[in-house]
C-alpha positions as CSV (number, residue, x, y, z in Angstrom):
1,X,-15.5,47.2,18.9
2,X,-12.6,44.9,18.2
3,X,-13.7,43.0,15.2
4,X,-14.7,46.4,13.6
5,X,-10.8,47.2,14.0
6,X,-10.1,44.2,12.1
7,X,-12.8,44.8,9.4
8,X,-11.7,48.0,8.5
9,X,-7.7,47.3,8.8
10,X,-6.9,49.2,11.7
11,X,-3.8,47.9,14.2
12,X,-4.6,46.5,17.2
13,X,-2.1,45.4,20.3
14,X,-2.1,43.1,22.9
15,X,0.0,40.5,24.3
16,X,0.2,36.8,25.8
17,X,-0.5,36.3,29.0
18,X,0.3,32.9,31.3
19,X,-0.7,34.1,34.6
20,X,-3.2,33.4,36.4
21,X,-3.0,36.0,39.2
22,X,-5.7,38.1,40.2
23,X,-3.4,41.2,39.8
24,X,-2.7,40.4,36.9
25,X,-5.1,41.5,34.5
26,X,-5.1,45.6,36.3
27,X,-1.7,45.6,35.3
28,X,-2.3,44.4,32.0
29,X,-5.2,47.2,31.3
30,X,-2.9,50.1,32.2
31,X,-0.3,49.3,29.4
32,X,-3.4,50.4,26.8
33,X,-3.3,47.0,24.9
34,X,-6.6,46.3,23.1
35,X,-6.4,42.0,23.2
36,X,-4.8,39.8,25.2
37,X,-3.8,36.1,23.7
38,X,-4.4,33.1,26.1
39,X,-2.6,30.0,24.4
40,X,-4.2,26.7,25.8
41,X,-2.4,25.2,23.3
42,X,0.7,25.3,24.8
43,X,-0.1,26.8,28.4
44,X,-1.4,24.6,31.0
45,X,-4.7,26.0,32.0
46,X,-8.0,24.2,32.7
47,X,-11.5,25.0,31.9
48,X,-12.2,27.1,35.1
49,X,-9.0,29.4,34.9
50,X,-9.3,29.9,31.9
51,X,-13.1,31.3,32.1
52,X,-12.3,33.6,34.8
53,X,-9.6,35.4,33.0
54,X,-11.5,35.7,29.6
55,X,-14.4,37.1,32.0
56,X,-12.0,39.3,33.9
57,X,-10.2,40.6,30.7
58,X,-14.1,41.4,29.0
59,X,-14.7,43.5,32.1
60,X,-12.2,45.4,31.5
61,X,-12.6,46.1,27.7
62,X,-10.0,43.7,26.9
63,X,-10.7,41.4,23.9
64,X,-9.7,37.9,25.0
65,X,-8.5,35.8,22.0
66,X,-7.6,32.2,23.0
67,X,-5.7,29.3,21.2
68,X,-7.4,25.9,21.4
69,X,-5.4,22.9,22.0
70,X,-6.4,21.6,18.0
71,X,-8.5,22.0,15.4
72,X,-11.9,21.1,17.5
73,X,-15.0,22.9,16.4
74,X,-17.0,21.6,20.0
75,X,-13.6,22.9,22.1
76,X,-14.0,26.3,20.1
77,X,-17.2,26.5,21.0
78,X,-17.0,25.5,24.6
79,X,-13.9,28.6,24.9
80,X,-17.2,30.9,23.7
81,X,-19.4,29.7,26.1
82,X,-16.5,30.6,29.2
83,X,-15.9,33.5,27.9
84,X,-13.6,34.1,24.4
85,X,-14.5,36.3,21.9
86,X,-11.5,35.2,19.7
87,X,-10.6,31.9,18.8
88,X,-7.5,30.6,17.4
89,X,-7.4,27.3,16.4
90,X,-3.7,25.9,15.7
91,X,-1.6,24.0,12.7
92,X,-5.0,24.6,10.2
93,X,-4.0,22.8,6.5
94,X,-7.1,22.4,5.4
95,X,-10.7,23.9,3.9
96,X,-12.8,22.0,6.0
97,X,-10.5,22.7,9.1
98,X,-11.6,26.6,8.6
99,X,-14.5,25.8,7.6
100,X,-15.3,23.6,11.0
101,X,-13.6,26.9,12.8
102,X,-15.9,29.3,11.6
103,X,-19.3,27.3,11.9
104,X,-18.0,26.7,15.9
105,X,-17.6,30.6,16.3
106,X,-20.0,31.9,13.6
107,X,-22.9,29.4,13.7
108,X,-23.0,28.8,17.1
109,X,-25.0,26.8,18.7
110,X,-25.9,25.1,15.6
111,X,-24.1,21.4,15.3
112,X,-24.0,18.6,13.5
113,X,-25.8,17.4,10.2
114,X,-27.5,20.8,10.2
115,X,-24.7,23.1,10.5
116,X,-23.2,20.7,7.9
117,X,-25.7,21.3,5.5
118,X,-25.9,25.6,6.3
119,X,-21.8,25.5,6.1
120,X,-21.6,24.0,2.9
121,X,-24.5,26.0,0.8
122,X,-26.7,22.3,0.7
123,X,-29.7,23.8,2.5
124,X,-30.4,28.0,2.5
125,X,-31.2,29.1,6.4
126,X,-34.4,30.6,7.1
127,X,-34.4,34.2,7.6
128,X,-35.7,34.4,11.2
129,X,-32.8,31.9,12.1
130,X,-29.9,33.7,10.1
131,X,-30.4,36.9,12.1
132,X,-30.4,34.8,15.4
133,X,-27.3,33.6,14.6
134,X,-26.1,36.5,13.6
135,X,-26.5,38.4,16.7
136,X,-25.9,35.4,19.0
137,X,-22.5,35.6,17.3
138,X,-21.7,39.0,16.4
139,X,-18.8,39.9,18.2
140,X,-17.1,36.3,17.1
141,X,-13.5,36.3,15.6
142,X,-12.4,33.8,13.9
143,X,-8.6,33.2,13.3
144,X,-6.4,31.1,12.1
145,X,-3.1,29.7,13.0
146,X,-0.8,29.3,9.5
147,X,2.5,27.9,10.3
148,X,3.1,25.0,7.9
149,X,4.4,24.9,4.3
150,X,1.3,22.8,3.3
151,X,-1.1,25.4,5.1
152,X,1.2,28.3,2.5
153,X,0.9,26.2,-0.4
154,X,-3.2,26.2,-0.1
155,X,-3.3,29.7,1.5
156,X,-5.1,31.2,-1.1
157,X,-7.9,28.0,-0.7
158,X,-8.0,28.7,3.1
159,X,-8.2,32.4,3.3
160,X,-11.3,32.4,0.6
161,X,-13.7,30.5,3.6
162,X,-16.5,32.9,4.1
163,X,-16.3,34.0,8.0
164,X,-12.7,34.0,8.5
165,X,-11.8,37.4,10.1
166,X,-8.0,37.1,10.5
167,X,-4.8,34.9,10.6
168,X,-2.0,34.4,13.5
169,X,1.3,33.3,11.7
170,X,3.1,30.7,14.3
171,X,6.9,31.8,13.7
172,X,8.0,28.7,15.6
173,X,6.5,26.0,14.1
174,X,6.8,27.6,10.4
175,X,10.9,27.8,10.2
176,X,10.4,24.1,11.3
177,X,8.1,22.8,8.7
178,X,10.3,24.8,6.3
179,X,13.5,22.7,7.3
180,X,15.0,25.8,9.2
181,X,13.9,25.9,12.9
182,X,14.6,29.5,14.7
183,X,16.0,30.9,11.8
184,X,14.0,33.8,12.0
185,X,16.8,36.0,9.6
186,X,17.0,33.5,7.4
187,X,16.3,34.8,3.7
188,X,13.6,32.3,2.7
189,X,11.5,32.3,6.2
190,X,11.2,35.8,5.8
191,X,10.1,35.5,1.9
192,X,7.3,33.2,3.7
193,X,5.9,35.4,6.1
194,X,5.8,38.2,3.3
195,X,3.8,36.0,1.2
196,X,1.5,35.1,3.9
197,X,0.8,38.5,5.1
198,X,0.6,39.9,1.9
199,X,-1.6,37.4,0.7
200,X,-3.9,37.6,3.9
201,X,-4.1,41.6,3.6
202,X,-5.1,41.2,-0.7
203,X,-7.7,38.8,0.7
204,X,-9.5,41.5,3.3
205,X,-8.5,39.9,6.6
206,X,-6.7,41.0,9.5
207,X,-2.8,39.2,10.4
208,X,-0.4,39.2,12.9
209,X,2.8,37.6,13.9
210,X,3.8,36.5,17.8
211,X,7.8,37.5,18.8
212,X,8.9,37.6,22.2
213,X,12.0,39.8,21.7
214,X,12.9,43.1,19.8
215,X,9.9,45.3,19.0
216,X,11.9,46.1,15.5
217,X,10.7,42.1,14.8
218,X,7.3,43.8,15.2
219,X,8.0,47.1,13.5
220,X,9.6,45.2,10.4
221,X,6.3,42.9,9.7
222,X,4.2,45.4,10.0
223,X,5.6,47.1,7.3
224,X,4.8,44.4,5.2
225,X,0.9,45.0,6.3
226,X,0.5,43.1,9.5
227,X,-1.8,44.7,11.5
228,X,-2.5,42.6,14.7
229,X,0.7,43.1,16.8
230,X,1.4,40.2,19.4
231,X,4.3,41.0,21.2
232,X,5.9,38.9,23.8
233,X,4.2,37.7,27.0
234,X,4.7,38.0,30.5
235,X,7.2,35.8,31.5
236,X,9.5,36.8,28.9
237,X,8.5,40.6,29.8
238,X,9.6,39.6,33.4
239,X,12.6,37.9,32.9
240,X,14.0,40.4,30.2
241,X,13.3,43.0,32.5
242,X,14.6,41.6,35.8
243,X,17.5,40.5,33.9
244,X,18.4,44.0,32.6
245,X,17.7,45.6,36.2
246,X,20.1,43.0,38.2
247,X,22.6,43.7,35.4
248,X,22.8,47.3,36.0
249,X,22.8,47.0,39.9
250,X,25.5,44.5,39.9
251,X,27.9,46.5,38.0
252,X,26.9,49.6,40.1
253,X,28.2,46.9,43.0
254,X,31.6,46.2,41.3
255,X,30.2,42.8,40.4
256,X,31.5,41.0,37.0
257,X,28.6,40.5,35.2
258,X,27.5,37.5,32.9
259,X,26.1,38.0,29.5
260,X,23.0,39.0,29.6
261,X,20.9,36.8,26.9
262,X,17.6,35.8,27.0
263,X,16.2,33.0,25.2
264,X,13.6,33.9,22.1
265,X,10.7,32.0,23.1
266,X,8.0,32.4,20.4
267,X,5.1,30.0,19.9
């Protein structure tokens, strides 16, 4: 099971995925990844879409992890209900934030004042209910998205919520919020994204990092003890690919050839 990967350290792979195609998703099973990552945060996909490909992917032993829009406990929930087992919930700062995440993927389909008082140790949960929810939720992973300096300078506050199982680190939006946007090289990003994967791993919990270029990107921070490997997505995959094909038949054809850069979209 997925979340017993991430329990007991292990790596797992997968990638992002934008399409909606129906061929899609074969294609995506016989690369061996273990997750895909649907980003709704970003992505433009609706409710329906969106269902059929977490349903599709579960079929075929793929773990679907999706990204909500924002920090929205009842739109966490509501990506369960179509079909998610992961949720990733973006640009978390805050305690209650996680907190709110894991009692819309842990607690479910407990809400409001009650889960309120259950969340925050005010009331103890019968036992009879406890292992309903337990069950109803047991293949739940929670994650969260850390890609602020505010979110790093609480991190040790945010990874201690009971029921988080793991963190994303958004590469993007980090080097902005540290003054230093793209500069993925750059001496103190990197110092970051040690201390935030090294700080996840001391605290038990599962982290990975999303690049869309040079598998060393994802060799180097896993070295440092990340252990869920995001790499790329498809239209990157394409592009890079098709580029790099075009390139070599072109010379073959005695054509000059342009450089042959792609853009690093990461998210």
């Amino acid at each position: 099971m997925f979340l017993q990967k991430l329990k007991n350290g292990q790596n797992v792979y997968g990638t992002c995925i934008t399409s909606i195609s129906p061929m899609w998703p074969a294609a995506i099973k016989r690369t061996g990844v273990n997750f895909v990552f649907i980003d709704t945060e970003h992505i433009p996909l609706d409710r329906s879409e969106l269902a059929k490909l977490c349903q599709i992917f579960r079929a075929l032993e793929i773990t679907p992890i999706v990204r909500i829009p924002s920090p929205d406990p009842f739109v966490a929930c509501q990506v369960i209900d179509g079909g998610a087992l992961g949720v990733v919930a973006p640009y978390l700062e805050s305690v209650a934030q996680i907190r709110e995440l894991v009692g819309a993927t842990k607690f479910r389909p407990l809400k409001g004042e009650k889960l309120h008082q259950y969340l925050y140790g005010h009331e103890e949960m019968p036992a009879e209910l406890a292992q309903y929810i337990t069950n109803f939720n047991a293949q739940n992973i929670c994650i969260a998205n850390i890609e602020s300096v505010p979110a790093v300078e609480r991190l040790d506050d945010l990874l201690s919520v009971q029921g988080l199982d793991a963190v994303f680190i958004g590469p993007h939006d980090l080097s902005v919020s540290l003054g230093l946007p793209e500069q993925y090289d750059h001496p103190e990003f990197e110092k970051v994204v040690r201390e935030i994967i090294h700080k996840t791993r001391r605290h038990g919990l599962s982290i990975g990092i999303h690049f869309s270029l040079e598998p060393e990107r994802q060799i180097q921070w896993m070295k440092e003890g990340a252990n869920i490997v995001v790499h790329s997505f498809d239209i990157a995959l394409f592009t890079q690919r098709l580029k790099h094909d075009l390139s070599i038949i072109k010379q073959a054809a005695g054509e000059v050839v342009a450089s042959n850069t792609v853009e690093n979209l990461i998210v």
